[in-house]
N, C-alpha and C positions, 0 to 999 in steps of 0.2 A: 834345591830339592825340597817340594813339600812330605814332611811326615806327618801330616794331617788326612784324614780317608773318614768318607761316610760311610754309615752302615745302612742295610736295607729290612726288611722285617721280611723273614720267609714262613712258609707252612712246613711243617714237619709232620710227616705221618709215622707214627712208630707203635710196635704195641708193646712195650716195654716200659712206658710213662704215660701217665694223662697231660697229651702237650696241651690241656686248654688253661692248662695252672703254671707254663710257663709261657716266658717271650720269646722268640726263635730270631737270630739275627746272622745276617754275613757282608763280610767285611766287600766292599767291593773293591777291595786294592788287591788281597790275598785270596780271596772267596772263599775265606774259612770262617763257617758255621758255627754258634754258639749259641749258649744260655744264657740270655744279657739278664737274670736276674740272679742278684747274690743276697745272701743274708746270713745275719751270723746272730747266732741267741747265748743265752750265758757270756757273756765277756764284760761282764761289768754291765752290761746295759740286759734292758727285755730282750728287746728285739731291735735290733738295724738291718736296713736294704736298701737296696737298689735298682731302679728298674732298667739298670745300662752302666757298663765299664765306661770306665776316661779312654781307657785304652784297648785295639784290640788285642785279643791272648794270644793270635800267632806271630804276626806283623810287629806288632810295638807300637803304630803308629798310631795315633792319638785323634780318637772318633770327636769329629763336628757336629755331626747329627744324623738322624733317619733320615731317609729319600725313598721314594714311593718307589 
């Protein structure tokens, strides 16, 4: 069984946030939709980010890469 799954980059319209300041992604194994960017400030460091999880948050299963 692979637990390997790419992700694909979707548009998001919402008027709740300005999506053009995040990255919108879904998983194509689970088709659960996300924020692939994370960042965390104050912890010892400025700033750390990421433009993408190792892994997806519903699934578990462990992102290879984007696909058109």
């Amino acid at each position: 069984m692979n637990n390997n799954v790419d992700v694909k980059v979707v548009d998001v319209a919402t008027d709740n946030i300005l999506v053009e300041e995040f990255n919108f992604y879904e998983c194509v194994s689970c088709h659960w939709r996300f924020i692939g960017d994370a960042q965390r400030y104050n912890c010892g460091f400025i700033y750390e980010g990421t433009d993408l999880f190792n892994f997806c948050p519903m699934c578990g299963k462990k992102i290879e890469g984007v696909v058109d």
